[in-house]
KEPABA-769842 format. One line per 10 residues: number of its first residue (from 1); their letters; for each residue x, z, y of N, C-alpha, C. Coordinates in steps of 0.1 Angstrom, whole numbers, always signed. Each point is the difference from the previous one (the first is absolute). Example, Ala and Ser with C-alpha at 12.3 -4.5 7.8 and 13.67 -1.06 7.14 Angstrom:
! KEPABA-769842
1> AS> +132/+78/-57/-9/+0/+12/+9/+0/+12 | -4/-7/+11/+9/+0/+11/-8/+8/+11
! end
This chain:
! KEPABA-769842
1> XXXXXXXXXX> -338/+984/-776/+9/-9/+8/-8/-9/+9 | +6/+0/+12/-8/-15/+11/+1/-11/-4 | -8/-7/+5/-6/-12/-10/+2/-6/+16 | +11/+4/+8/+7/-7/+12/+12/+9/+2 | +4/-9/-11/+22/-4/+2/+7/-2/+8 | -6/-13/+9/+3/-4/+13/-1/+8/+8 | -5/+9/+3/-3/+10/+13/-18/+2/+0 | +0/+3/+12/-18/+2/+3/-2/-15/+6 | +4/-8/+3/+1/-14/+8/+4/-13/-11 | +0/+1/-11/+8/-11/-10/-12/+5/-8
11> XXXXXXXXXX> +3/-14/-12/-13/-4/-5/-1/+12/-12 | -14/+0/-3/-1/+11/-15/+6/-7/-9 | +1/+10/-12/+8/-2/-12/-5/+9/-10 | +0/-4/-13/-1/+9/-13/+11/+13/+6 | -5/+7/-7/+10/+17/+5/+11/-10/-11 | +1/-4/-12/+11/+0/-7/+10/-15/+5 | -8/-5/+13/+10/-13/-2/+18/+7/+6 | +6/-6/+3/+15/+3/+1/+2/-3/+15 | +7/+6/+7/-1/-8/+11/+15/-7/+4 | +2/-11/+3/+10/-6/-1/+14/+7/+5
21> XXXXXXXXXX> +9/-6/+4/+14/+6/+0/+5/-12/+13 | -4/+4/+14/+3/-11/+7/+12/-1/+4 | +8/+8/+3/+16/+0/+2/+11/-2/-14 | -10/-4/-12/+8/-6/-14/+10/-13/+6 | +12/+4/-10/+11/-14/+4/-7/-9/-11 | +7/-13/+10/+1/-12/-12/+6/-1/-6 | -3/-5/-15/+11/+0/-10/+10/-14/+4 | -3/-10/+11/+11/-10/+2/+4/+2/+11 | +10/-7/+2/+11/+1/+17/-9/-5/+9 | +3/+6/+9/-8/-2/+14/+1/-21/-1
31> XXXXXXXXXX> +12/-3/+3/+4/-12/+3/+0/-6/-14 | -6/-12/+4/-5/-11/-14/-6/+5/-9 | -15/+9/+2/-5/+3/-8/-4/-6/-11 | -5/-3/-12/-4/-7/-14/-16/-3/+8 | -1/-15/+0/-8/-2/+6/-8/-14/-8 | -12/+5/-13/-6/-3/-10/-14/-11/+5 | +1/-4/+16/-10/-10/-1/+1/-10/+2 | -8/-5/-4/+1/-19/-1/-4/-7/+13 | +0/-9/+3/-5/-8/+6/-10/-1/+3 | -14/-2/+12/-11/+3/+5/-6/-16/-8
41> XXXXXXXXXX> -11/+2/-10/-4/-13/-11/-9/-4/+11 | -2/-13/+5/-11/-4/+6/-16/+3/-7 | -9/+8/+9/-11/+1/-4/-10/-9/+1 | -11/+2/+6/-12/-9/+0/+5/-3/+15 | -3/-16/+3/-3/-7/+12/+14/-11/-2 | -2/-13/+10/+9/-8/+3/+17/+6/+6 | -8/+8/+11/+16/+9/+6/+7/+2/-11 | -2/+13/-8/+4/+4/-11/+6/-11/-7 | -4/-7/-10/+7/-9/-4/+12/-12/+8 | -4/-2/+11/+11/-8/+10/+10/+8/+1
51> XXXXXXXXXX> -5/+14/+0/+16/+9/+6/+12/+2/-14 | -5/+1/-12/+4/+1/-9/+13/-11/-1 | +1/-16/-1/+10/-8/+2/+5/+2/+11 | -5/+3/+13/+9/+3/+11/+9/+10/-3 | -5/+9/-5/+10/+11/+1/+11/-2/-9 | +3/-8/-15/+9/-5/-4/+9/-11/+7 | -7/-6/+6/+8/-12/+6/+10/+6/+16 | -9/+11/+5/+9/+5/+10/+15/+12/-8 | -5/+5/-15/+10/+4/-4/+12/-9/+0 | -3/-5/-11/+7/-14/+0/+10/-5/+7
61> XXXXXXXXXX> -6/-9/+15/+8/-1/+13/+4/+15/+3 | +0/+12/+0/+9/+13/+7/+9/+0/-7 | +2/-5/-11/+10/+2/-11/+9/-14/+2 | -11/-6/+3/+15/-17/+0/+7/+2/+14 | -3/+7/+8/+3/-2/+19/+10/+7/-4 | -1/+15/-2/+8/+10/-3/+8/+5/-13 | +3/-8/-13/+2/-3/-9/+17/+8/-1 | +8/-3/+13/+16/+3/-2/-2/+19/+3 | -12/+2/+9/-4/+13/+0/-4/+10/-16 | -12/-11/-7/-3/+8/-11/+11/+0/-9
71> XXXXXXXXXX> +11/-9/+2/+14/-1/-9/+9/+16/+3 | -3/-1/+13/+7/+16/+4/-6/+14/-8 | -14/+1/+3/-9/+8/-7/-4/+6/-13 | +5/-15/-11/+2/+1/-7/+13/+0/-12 | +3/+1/+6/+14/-5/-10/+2/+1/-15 | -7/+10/-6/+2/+1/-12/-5/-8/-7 | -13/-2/+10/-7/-7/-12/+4/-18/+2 | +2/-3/+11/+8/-15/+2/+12/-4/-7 | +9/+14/-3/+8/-5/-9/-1/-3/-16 | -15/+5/+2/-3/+0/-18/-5/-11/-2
81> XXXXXXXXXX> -6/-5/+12/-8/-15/+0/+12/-8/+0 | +12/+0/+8/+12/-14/-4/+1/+3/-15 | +5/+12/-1/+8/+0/-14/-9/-2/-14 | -12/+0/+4/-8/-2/-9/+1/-20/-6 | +0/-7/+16/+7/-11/+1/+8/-8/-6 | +11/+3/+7/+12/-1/-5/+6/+3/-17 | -8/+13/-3/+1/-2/-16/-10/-4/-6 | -10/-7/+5/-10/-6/-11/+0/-16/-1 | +3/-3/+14/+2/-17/+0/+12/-7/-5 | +14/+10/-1/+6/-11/-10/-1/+6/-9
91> XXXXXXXXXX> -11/+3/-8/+1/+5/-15/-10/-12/-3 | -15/-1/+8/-7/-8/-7/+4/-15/+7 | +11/-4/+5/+8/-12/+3/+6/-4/-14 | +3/+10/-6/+13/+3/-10/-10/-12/-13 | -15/+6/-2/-6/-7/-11/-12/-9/+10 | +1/-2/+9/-12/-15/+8/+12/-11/-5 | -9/-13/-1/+0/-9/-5/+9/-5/+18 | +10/-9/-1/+13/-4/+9/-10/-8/+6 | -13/-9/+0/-1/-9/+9/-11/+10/+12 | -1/+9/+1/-7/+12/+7/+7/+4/+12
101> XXXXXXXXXX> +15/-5/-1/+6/+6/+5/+1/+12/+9 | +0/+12/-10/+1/+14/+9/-15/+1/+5 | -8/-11/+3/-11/+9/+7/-11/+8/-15 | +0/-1/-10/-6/+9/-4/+3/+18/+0 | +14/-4/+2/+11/+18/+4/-3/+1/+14 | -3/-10/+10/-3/+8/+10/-12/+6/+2 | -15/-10/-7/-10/+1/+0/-4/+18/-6 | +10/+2/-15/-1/+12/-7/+3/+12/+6 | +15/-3/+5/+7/+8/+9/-5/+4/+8 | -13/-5/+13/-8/-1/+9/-11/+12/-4
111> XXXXXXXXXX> -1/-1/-11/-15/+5/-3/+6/+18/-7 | +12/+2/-4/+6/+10/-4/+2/+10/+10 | +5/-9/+9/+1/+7/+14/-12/+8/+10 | -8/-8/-6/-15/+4/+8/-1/+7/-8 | -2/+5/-14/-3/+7/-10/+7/+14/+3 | +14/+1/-2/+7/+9/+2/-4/+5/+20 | -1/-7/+6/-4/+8/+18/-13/+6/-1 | -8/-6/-9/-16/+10/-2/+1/+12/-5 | +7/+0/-12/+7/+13/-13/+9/+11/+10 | +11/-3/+9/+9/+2/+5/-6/+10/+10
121> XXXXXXXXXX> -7/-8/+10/-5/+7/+15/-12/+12/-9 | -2/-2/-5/-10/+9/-5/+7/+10/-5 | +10/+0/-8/+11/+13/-3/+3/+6/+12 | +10/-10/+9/+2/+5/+10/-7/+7/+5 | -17/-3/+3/-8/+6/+10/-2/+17/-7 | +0/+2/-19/+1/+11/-2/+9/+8/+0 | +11/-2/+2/+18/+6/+3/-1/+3/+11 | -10/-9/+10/+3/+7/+14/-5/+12/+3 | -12/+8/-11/-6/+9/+0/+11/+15/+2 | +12/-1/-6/+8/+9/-2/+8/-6/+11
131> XXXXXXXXXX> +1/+14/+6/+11/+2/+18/+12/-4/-2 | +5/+3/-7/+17/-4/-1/-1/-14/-7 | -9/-10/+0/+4/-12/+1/-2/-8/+7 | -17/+4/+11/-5/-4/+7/+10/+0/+13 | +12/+15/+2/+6/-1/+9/+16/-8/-1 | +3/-7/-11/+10/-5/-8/-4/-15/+7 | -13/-4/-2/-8/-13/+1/+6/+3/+14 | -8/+2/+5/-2/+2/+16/+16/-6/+7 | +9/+5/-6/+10/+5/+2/+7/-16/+0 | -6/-6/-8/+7/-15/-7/-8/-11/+9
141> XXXXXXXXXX> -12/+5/+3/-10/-8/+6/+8/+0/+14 | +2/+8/+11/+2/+5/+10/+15/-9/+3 | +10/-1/-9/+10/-5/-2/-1/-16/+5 | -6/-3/-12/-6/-17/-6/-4/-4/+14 | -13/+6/+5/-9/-1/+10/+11/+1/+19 | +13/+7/-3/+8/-5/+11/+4/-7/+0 | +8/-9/-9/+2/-11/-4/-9/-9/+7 | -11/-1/-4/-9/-11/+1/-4/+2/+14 | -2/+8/+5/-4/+2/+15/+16/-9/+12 | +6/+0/-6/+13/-6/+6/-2/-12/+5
151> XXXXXXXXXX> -2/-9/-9/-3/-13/+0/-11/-5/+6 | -12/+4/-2/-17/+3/+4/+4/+2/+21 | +5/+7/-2/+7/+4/+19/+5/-7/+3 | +11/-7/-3/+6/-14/+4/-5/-9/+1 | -12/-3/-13/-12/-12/+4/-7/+5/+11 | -3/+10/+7/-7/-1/+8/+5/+0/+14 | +13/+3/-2/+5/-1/+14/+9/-13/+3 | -6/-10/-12/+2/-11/+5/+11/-12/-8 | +5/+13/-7/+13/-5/-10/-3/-8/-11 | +5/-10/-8/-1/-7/-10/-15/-5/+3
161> XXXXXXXXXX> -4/-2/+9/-16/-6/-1/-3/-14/-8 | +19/-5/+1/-7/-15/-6/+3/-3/-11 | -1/+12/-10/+2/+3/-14/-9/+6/-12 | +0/-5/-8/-12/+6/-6/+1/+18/-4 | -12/+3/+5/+1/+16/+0/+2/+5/-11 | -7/-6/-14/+9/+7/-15/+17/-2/+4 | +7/-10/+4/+12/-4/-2/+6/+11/+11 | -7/-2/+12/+14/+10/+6/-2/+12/-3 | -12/+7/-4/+4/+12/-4/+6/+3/-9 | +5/-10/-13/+7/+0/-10/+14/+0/+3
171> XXXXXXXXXX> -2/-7/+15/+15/-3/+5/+8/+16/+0 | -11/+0/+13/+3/+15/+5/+4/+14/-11 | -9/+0/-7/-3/+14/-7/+14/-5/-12 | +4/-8/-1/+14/-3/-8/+13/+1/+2 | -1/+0/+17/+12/-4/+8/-1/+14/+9 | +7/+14/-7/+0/+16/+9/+7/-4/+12 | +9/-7/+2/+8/-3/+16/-12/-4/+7 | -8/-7/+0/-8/-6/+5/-9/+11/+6 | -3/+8/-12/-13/+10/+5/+7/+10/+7 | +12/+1/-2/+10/+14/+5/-1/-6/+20
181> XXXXXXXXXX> +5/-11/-1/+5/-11/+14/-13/+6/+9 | -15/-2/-6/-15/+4/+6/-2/+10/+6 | +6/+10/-9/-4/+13/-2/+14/+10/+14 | +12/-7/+1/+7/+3/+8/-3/-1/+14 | -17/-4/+2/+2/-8/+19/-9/+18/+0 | +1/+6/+8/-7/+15/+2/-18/-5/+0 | -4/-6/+10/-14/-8/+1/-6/-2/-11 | +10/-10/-8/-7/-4/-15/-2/+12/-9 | +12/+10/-1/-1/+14/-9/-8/+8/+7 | -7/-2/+13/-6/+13/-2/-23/-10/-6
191> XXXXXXXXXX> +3/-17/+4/-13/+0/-5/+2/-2/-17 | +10/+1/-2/+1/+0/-17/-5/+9/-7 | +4/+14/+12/-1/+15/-8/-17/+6/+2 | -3/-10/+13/-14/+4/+1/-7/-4/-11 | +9/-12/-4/-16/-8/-10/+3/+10/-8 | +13/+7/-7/-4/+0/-13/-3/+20/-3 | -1/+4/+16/-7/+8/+3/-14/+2/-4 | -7/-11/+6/-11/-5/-3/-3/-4/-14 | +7/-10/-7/-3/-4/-13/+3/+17/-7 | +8/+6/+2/-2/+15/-9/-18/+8/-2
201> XXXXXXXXXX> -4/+0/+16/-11/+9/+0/-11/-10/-5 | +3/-14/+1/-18/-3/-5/+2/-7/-15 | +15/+4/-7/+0/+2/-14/-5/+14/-4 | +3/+11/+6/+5/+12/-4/-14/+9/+4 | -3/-5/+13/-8/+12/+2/-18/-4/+5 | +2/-12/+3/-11/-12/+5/-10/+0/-13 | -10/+8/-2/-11/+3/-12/-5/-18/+1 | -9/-1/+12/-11/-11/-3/+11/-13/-1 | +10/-3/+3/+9/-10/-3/+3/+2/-14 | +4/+3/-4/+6/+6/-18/-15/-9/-4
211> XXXXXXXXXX> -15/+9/+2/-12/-3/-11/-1/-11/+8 | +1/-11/+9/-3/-11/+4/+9/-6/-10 | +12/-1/-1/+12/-9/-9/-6/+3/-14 | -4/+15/-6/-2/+2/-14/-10/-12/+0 | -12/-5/+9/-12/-5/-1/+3/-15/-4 | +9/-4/+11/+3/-11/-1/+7/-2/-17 | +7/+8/-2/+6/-5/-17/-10/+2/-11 | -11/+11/+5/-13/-5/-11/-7/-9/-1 | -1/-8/+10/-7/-13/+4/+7/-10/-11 | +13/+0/-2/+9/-11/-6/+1/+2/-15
221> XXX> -4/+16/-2/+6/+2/-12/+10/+4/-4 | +10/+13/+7/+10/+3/+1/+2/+13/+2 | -14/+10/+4/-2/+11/-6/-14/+6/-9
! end
């Protein structure tokens, strides 16, 4: 046997090595591959170390700016974080001592929540491995995510500016006449359909955006 596998031009080899299988499939989905690395650890030097807290702290702020967005994104796991809430703080209200008043249930409640969104997004992130839920998600995200682009449009074209932006989007995204009223001028539906045109492909098909966002939630602790 040749002891060149590769061709006459590729490197030698034992006659018995194997020569690989380059057109082999992957065993995961093209989209949202299982993606097992961590965070880049600061090595030797000052840079390295300085960049290490930067890079949490810019997680951090992308998550607080855009926060009603990761609410879209995620959903499943946000509702496990209220409900985790909601049933943990009047239970340990039920036995705190009355002069506390409730803040030990919110303090508990608080920390349940956080508990259950670490546990949660991490299932999620393995569920999304399998297509028929990843396209289920998608499906609910896409939804949520029109919603929220409604309001987001109106702030910028000038509407509700002298309101707090958590509040009128709460307004908005509660009140369908409202978003329907938007969505009826032709102008406004066709940049509505662009965005969420756009928001489809750099959820769906946009690689280095997807592993930029994955990066950002390893930074925090979230995948």
């Amino acid at each position: 046997m040749s002891n060149q596998p590769w061709g006459p031009h590729g490197p030698e080899a034992s006659p018995h090595t194997v020569k690989p299988n380059p057109t082999a499939a992957s065993s995961a989905p093209a989209f949202e591959q299982p993606d097992y690395s961590a965070p880049p650890m600061p090595g030797g030097g000052g840079g390295a170390v300085a960049a290490f807290p930067a890079q949490i702290v810019t997680s951090v702020l992308m998550m607080l700016l855009i926060w009603e967005a990761v609410v879209c994104l995620y959903p499943m796991t946000v509702i496990a974080a209220i409900a985790a809430d909601l049933i943990v703080a009047p239970l340990v209200n039920l036995v705190a001592p009355a002069e506390l008043d409730g803040a030990l249930g919110y303090l508990v409640g608080g920390l349940a929540a956080v508990v259950a969104l670490v546990v949660v997004i991490r299932i999620e992130y393995r569920l999304a491995q399998n297509s028929g839920f990843r396209l289920a998600r998608h499906v609910v995200r896409m939804i949520l995510l029109s919603m929220w682009a409604i309001p987001n449009l109106m702030i910028l074209m000038g509407v509700g500016s002298n309101k707090s932006t958590t509040l009128f989007i709460y307004e908005v995204v509660t009140t369908p006449p409202l978003m329907l009223s938007f969505l009826h001028d032709p102008t406004q539906l066709a940049i509505w359909a662009a965005v969420m045109v756009g928001l489809h492909f750099l959820i769906w098909k946009w690689k280095w955006a997807r592993q930029f966002w994955h990066n950002r939630l390893k930074w925090i602790g979230l995948k």
